[in-house]
C-alpha positions as CSV (number, residue, x, y, z in Angstrom):
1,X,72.6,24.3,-86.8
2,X,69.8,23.2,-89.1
3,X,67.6,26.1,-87.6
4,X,70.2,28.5,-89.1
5,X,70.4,26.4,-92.4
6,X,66.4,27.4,-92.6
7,X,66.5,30.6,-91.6
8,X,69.1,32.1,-93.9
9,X,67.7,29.8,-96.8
10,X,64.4,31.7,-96.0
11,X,65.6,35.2,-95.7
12,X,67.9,35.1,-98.8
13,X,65.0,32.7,-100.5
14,X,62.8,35.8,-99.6
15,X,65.1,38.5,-100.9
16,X,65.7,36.7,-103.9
17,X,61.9,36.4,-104.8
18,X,61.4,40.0,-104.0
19,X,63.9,41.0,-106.5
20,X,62.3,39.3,-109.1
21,X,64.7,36.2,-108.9
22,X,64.0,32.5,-108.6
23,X,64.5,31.7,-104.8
24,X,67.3,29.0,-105.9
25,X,69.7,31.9,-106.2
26,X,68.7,33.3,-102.7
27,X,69.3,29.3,-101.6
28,X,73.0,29.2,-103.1
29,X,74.2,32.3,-101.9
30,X,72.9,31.8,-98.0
31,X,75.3,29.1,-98.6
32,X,77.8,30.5,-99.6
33,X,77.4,33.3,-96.4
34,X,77.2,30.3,-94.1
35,X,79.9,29.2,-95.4
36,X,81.6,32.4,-95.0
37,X,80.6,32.4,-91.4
38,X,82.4,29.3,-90.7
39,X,79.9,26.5,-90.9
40,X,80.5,23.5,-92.8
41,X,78.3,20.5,-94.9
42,X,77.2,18.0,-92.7
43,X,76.4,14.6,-93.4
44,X,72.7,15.3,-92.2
45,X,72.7,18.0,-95.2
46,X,74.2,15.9,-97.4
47,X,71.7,13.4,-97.2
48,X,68.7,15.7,-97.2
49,X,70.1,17.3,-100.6
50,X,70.8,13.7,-101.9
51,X,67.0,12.5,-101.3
52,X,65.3,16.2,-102.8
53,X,67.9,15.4,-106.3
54,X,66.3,12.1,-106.1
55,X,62.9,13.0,-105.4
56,X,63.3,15.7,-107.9
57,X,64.6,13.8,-110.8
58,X,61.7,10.6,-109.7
59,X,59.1,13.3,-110.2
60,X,60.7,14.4,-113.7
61,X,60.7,10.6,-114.5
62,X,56.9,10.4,-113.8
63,X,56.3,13.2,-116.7
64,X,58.6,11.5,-119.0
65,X,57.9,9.6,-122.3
66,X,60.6,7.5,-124.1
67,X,59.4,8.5,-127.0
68,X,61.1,12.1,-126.6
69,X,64.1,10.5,-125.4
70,X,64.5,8.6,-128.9
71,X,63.5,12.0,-131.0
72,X,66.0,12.2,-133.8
73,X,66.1,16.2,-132.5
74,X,66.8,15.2,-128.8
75,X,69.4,12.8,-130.1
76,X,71.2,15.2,-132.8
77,X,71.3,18.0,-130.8
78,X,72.0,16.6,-127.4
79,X,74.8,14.8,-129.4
80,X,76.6,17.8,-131.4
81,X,76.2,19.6,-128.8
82,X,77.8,17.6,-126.5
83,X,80.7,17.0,-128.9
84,X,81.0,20.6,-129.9
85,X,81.5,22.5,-126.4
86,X,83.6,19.6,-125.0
87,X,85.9,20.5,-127.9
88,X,85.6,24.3,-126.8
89,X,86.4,23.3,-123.1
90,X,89.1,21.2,-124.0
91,X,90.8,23.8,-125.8
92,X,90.8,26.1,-122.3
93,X,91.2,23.1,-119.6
94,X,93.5,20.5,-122.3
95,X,91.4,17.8,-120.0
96,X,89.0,15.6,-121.5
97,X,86.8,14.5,-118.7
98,X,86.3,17.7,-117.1
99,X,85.5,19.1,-120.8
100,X,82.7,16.7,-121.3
101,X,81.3,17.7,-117.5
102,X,81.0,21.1,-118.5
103,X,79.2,20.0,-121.5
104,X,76.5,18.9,-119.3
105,X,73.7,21.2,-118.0
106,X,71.7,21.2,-114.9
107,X,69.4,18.2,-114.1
108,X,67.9,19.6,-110.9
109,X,68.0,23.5,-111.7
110,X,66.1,23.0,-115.2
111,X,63.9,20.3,-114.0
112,X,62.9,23.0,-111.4
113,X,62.7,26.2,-112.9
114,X,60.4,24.2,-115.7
115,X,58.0,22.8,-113.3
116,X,57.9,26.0,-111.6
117,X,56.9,27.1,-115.0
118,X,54.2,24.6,-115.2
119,X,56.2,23.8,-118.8
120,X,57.9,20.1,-118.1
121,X,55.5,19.0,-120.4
122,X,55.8,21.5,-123.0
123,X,57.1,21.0,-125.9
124,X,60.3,22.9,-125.2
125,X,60.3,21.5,-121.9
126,X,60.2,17.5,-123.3
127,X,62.8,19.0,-125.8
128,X,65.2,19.7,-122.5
129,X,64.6,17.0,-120.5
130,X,65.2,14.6,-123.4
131,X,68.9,15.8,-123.6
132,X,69.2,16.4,-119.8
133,X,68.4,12.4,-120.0
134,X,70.9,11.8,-122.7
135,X,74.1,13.6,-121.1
136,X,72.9,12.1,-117.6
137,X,73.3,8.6,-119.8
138,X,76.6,9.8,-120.9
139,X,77.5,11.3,-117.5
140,X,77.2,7.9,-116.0
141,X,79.7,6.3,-118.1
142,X,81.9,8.9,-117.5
143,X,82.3,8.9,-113.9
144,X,82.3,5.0,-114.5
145,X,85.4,5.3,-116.6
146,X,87.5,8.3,-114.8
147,X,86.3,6.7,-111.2
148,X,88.1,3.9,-110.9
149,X,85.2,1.5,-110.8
150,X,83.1,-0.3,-113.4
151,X,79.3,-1.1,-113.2
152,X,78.4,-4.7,-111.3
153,X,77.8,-7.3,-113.0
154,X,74.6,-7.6,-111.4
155,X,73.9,-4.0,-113.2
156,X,72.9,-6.2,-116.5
157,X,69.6,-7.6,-114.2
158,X,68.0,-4.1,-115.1
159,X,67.3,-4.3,-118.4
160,X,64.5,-6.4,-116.5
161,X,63.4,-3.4,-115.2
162,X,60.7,-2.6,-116.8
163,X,59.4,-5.8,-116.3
164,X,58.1,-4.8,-112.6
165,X,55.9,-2.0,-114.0
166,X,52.8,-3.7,-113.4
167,X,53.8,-4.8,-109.9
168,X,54.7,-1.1,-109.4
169,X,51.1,-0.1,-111.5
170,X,49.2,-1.6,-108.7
171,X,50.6,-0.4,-105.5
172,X,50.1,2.8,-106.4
173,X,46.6,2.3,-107.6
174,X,46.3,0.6,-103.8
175,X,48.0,3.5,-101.8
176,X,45.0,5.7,-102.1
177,X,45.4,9.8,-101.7
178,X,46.7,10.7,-98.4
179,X,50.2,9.6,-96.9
180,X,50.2,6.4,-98.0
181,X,50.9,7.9,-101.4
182,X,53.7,10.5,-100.5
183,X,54.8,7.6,-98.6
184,X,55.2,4.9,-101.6
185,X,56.2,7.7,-103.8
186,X,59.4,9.0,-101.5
187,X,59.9,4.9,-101.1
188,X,59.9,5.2,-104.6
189,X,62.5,7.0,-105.4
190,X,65.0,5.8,-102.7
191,X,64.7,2.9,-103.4
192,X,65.0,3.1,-107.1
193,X,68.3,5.2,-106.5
194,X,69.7,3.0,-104.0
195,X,69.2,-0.2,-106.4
196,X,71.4,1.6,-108.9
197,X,73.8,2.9,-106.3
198,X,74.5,-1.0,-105.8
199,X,75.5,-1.8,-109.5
200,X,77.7,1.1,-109.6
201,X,75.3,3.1,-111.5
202,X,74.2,6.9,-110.8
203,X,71.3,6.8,-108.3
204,X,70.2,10.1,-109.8
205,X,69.5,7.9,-112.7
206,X,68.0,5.2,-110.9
207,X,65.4,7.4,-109.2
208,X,64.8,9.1,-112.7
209,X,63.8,5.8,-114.4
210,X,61.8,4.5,-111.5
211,X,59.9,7.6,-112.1
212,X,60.1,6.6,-115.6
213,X,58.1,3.1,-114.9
214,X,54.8,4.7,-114.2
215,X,54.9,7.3,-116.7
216,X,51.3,7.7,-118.3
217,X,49.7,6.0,-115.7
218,X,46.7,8.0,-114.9
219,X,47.4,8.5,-110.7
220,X,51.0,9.2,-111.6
221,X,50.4,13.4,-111.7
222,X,48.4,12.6,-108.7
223,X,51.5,11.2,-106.9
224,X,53.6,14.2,-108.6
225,X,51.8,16.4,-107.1
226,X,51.6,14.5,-103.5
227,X,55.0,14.9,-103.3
228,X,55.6,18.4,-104.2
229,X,56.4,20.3,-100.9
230,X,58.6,17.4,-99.7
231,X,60.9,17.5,-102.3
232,X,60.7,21.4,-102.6
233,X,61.7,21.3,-98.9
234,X,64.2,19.0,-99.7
235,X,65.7,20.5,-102.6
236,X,66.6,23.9,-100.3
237,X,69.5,21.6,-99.1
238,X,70.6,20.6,-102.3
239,X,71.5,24.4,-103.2
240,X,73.0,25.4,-99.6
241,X,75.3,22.0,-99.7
242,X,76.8,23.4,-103.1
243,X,77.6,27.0,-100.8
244,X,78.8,25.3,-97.7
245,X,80.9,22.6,-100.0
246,X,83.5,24.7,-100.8
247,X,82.7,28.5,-100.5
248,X,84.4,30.8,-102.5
249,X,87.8,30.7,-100.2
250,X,91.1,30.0,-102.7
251,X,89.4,31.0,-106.1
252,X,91.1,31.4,-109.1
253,X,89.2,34.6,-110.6
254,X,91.1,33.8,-113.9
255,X,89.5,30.1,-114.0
256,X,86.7,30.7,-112.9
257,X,86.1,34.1,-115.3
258,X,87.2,32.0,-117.9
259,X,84.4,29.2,-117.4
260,X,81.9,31.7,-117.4
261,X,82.8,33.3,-120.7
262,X,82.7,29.9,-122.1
263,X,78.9,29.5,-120.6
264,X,78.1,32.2,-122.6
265,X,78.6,30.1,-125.2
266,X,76.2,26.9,-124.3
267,X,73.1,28.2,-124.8
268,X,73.6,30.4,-128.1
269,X,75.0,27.0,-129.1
270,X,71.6,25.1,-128.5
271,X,69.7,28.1,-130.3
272,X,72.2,27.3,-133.7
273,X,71.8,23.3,-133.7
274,X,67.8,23.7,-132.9
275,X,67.1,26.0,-135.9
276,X,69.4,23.7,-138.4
277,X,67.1,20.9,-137.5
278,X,64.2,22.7,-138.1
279,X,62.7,24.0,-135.0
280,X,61.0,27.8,-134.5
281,X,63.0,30.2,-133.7
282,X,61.0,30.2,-130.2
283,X,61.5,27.4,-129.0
284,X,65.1,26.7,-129.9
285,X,65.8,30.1,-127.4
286,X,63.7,29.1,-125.0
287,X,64.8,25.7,-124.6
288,X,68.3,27.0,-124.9
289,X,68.2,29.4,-122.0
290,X,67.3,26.9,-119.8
291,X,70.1,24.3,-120.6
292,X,72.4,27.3,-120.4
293,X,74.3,26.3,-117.2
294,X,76.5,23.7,-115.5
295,X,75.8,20.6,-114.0
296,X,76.5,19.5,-110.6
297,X,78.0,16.4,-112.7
298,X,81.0,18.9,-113.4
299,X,81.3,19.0,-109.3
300,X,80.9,14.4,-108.7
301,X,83.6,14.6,-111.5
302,X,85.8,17.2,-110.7
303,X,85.6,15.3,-107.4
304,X,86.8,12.4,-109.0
305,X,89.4,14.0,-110.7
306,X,91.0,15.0,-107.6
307,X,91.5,12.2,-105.7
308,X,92.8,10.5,-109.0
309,X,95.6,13.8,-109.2
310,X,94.0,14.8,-112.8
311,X,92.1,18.2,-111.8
312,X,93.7,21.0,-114.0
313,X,91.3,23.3,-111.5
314,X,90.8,24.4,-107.9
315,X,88.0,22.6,-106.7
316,X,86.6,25.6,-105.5
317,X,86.7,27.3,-108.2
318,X,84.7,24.9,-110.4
319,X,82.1,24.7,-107.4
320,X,81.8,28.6,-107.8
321,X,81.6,28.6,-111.7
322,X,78.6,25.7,-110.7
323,X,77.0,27.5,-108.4
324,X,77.3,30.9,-110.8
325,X,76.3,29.7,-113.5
326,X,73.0,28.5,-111.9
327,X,72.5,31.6,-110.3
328,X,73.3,33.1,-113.8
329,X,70.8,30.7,-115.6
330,X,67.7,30.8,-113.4
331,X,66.7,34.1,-114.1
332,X,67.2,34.2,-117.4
333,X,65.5,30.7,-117.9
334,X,62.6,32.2,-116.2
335,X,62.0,35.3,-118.0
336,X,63.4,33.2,-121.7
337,X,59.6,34.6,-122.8
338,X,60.2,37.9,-122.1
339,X,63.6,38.0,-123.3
340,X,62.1,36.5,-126.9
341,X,59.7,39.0,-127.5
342,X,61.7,41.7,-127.2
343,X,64.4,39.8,-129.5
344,X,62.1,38.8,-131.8
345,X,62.7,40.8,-135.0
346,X,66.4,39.7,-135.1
347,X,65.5,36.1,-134.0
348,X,63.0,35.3,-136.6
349,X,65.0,36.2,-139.5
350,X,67.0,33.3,-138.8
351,X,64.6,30.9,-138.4
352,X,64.4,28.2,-141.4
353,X,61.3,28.7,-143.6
354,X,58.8,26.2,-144.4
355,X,56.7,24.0,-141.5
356,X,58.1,23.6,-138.0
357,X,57.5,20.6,-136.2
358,X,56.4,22.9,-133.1
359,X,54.1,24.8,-135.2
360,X,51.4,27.0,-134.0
361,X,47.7,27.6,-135.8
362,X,46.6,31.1,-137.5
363,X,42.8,30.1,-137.9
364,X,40.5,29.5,-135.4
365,X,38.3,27.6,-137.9
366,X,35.0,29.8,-137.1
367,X,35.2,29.6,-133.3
368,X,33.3,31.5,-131.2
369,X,35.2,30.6,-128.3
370,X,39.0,30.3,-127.4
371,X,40.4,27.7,-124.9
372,X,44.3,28.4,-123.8
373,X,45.1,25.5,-121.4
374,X,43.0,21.9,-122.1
375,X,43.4,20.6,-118.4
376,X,40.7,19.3,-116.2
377,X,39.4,22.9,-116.2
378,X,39.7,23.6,-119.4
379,X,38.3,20.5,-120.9
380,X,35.7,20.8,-118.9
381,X,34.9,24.3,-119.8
382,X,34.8,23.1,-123.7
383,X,32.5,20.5,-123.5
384,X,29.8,22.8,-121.4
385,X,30.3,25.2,-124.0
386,X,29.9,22.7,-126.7
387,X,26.7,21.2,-125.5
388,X,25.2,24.4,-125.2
389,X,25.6,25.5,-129.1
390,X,29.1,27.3,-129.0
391,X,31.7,26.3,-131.1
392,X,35.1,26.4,-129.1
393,X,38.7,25.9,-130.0
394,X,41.4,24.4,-127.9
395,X,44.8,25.4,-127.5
396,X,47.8,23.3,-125.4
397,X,51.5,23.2,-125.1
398,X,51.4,19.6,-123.7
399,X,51.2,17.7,-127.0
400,X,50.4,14.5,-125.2
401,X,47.0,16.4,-123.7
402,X,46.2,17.6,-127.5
403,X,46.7,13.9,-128.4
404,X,44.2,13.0,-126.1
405,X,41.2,15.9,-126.6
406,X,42.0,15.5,-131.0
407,X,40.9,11.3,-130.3
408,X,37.6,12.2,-128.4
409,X,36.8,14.3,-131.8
410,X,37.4,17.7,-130.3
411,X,39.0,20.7,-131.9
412,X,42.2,21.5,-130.4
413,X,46.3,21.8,-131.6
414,X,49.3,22.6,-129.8
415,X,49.9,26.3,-128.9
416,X,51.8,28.1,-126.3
417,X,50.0,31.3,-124.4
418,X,53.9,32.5,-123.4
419,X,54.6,32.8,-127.3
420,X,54.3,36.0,-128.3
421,X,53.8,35.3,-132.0
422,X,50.9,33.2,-131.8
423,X,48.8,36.1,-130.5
424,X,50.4,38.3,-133.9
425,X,49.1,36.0,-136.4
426,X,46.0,33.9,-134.7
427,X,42.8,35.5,-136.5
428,X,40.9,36.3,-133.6
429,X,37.8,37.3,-136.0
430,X,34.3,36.4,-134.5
431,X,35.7,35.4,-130.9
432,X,33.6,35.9,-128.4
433,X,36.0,35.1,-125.4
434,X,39.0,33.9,-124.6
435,X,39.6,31.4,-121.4
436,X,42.8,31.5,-119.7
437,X,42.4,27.7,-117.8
438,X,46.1,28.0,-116.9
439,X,48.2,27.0,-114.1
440,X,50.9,29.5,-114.3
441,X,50.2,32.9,-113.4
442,X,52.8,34.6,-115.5
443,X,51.5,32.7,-118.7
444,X,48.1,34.0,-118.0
445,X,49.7,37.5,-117.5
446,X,51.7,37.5,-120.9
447,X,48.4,36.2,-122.8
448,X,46.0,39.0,-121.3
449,X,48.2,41.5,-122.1
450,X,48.7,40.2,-125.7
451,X,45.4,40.0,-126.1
452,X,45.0,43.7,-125.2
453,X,47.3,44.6,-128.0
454,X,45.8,42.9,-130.6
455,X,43.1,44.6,-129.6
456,X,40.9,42.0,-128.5
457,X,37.2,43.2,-126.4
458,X,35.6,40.2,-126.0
459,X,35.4,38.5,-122.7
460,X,38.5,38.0,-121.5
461,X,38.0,35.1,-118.3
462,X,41.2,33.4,-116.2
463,X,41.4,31.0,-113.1
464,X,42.9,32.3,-110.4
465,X,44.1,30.4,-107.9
466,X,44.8,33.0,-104.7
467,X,43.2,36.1,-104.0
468,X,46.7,38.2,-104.4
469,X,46.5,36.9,-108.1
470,X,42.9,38.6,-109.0
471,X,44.5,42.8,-109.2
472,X,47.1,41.7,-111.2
473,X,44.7,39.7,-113.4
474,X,42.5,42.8,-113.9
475,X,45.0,45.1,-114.3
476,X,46.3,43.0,-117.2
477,X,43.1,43.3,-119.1
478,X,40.9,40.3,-117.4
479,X,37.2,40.8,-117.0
480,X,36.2,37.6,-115.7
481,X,37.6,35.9,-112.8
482,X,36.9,32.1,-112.2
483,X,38.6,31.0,-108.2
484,X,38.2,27.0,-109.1
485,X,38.4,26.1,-105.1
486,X,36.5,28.7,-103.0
487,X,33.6,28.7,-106.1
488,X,33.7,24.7,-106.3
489,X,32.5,24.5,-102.9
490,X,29.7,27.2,-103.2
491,X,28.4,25.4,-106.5
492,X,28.2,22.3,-104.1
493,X,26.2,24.4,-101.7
494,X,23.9,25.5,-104.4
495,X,23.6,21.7,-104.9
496,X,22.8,20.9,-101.6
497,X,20.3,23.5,-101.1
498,X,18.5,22.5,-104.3
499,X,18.3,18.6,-103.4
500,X,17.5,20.1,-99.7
501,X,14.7,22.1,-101.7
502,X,13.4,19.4,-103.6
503,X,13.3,16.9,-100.5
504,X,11.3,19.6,-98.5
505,X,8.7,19.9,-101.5
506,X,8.5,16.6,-101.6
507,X,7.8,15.7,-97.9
508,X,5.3,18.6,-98.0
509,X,3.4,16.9,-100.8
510,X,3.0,13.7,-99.3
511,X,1.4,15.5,-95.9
């Protein structure tokens, strides 16, 4: 059984990927074919897809700063939003509770396609998982109030949670690198969703502020990344127990056509509340496209309106809208950067005028060298460069990393490289080169080729990370190609031959 699980999760994944999809949406639909075949959800699957939502969501908490949470923005919009498009469910459904859980938008689906982006920490990305947070908050009382059951008592103990912090702080920095690590992270995270789970509270949200306790801490991307291909292996059950759950036996087309036109409405939505507070017209679509779904909190409380004899819908049918609706977003949430530059005209001219808190620089203040991406790579690269007599400029999307280069005195501001006007108005006047230090392939893609059209023929350098990466580089306009592992270890071997070197001269001069 689980052999077949894997298999058509891998063939549809693959299929998915080679159409230029996110593999999530190969995922879903193998389950809804197994489903189709006859097979069912097991507990074993359930389980599996419980632990990669909690491992997912405890790696989102590790990334996240309360700060965003309390933004007046996150706050306004999460909150009119929420308000408005229960009000526009309500009027279809005339059912309260299962209004507000269409409201909601994908924890696990946006959390993913963003960190497959390499953008959880962008500014757009804090933006989305700041409301995610809030309607999970709002989720939980929901289910609390339509389920029958009421939080323990006991649940009152956590707001001494982030009291054990520093307990927590120094495990980790005693688990080391290897398994131990992966080991106390996955512990982690069950254990923070279980302890909620026990006070009647959403274990999703448990595992998300355990996450939450060591964010900032300096091993906690470390950890992040530890984790990474268990939860992605974990996760591939999440979307195949949606297929097999209900599969799309019984549907109401008219329901289920009807919930989709009303997701067309969600996202343009976001776009309209983000510009009235201010925000570029950039990031208010991108951040919009990917909260333009539904949650899998629609499914727990559709669930809970059934056994309770309050569901207006099929149960199948809202699992298919779900499971649509994510196959619907993920694309479109992937290539939101694309889809901006080519709507840019008409976008921009409803943008508010005057400064954007998520503004972008046009100056370069005389710098002969531009940095896009200040991570370990790129932070090195600017202080080499800056001992030897150049004079470079740093660019980020993480704020928090900006932050942290603008304190040590160095010249660097928030910009995106998927944001197709900062390439139309940055002066590029008296560059020499431009670094790509970037994680995301795509990002370095979309910058290259920017860079072309402006007209840019400096150096143009990028990291690449596999060797199927570097023909696709160079055809995008890259003249410079920088393979951080394989040319790490043959700068150590030119390190050891020149101490080998040295130690030879200097035995020979003592004989």
């Amino acid at each position: 059984m689980e052999a077949l699980w894997v298999a058509a999760a891998f063939a549809l994944g693959l299929l998915a990927s080679r159409l230029g999809l996110p593999p999530l949406v190969g995922y879903l639909g193998a389950g809804f074919a197994l489903h189709g075949l006859g097979l069912r959800e097991t507990e074993f699957l359930h389980y599996a897809a419980e632990i990669g939502v909690l491992l997912m969501l405890f790696t989102v908490g590790l990334k996240l700063r309360f700060q965003d949470l309390l933004e007046p923005r996150v706050l306004v919009a999460g909150g009119l939003h929420l308000l408005l498009f229960s009000l526009l469910a309500f009027l279809l459904l005339r059912n309260l509770p299962l209004a507000m859980a269409l409201a909601f938008s994908s924890t696990v689906l946006v959390a993913k396609v963003l960190e497959d982006k390499k953008e959880l920490t962008t500014y757009h990305g804090r933006l989305a998982i700041g409301i995610l947070v809030l309607q999970d908050l709002v989720a939980v009382g929901l289910i609390s109030l339509y389920g029958g059951g009421t939080p323990s008592p006991w649940a009152v103990l956590l707001l001494l949670f982030p009291l054990v912090r520093q307990g927590v702080a120094w495990l980790l920095e005693k688990s080391g690198h290897e398994e131990l690590l992966v080991l106390f992270g996955l512990g982690l995270a069950l254990l923070g969703g279980e302890t909620f789970r026990q006070v009647g509270l959403s274990p999703e949200l448990g595992a998300l502020l355990t996450g939450a306790l060591l964010s900032g801490h300096a091993k906690g991307p470390e950890m992040a990344k530890a984790l990474w291909a268990l939860k992605e292996a974990f996760l591939v059950a999440f979307f195949l127990d949606i297929g097999l759950r209900e599969g799309i036996r019984g549907v109401e087309a008219g329901v289920v056509g009807g919930l989709l036109l009303l997701l067309g409405l969600k996202a343009p939505l976001f776009f309209a509340l983000f510009l009235l507070l201010g925000l570029r017209a950039r990031t208010g679509f991108v951040a919009g496209m990917h909260l333009g779904n539904y949650s899998e909190f629609a499914l727990i409380v559709g669930v809970v309106l059934e056994r309770a004899g309050h569901l207006p819908v099929n149960l199948t049918s809202l699992a298919l809208t779900v499971a649509l609706s994510m196959a619907l977003s993920a694309p479109l949430a992937r290539y939101s950067h694309t889809l901006y530059k080519r709507l840019e005209p008409r976008l921009l001219r409803l943008e508010r005028r005057g400064t954007h808190p998520d503004q972008e620089p046009e100056r370069l203040e005389g710098a002969t060298v531009l940095i896009v991406g200040m991570g370990r790579t790129g932070g090195a690269v600017y202080r080499v460069l800056e001992e030897n007599g150049e004079r470079p400029f740093g660019l980020d999307a993480d704020p928090e990393k900006v932050e942290r280069h603008r304190a040590k005195g160095r010249r660097v501001l928030y910009g995106d490289a998927e944001d197709p006007e900062l390439w139309e108005r940055l002066d590029l006047r008296g560059l020499k080169a431009v670094v790509l230090a970037l994680p995301d392939l795509e990002a370095k893609l979309l910058a290259a080729r920017w860079l072309k059209e402006r007209g840019f023929s400096g150096i143009l350098a990028a990291t690449s990370f596999h060797l199927e990466e570097d023909p696709v580089l160079k055809a995008a306009g890259v003249s410079l190609l920088f393979h951080p592992f394989r040319e790490a270890g043959e700068r150590l071997a030119e390190r050891v031959l020149k101490e080998v070197a040295i130690m030879g001269e200097v035995s020979h001069g003592r004989s």
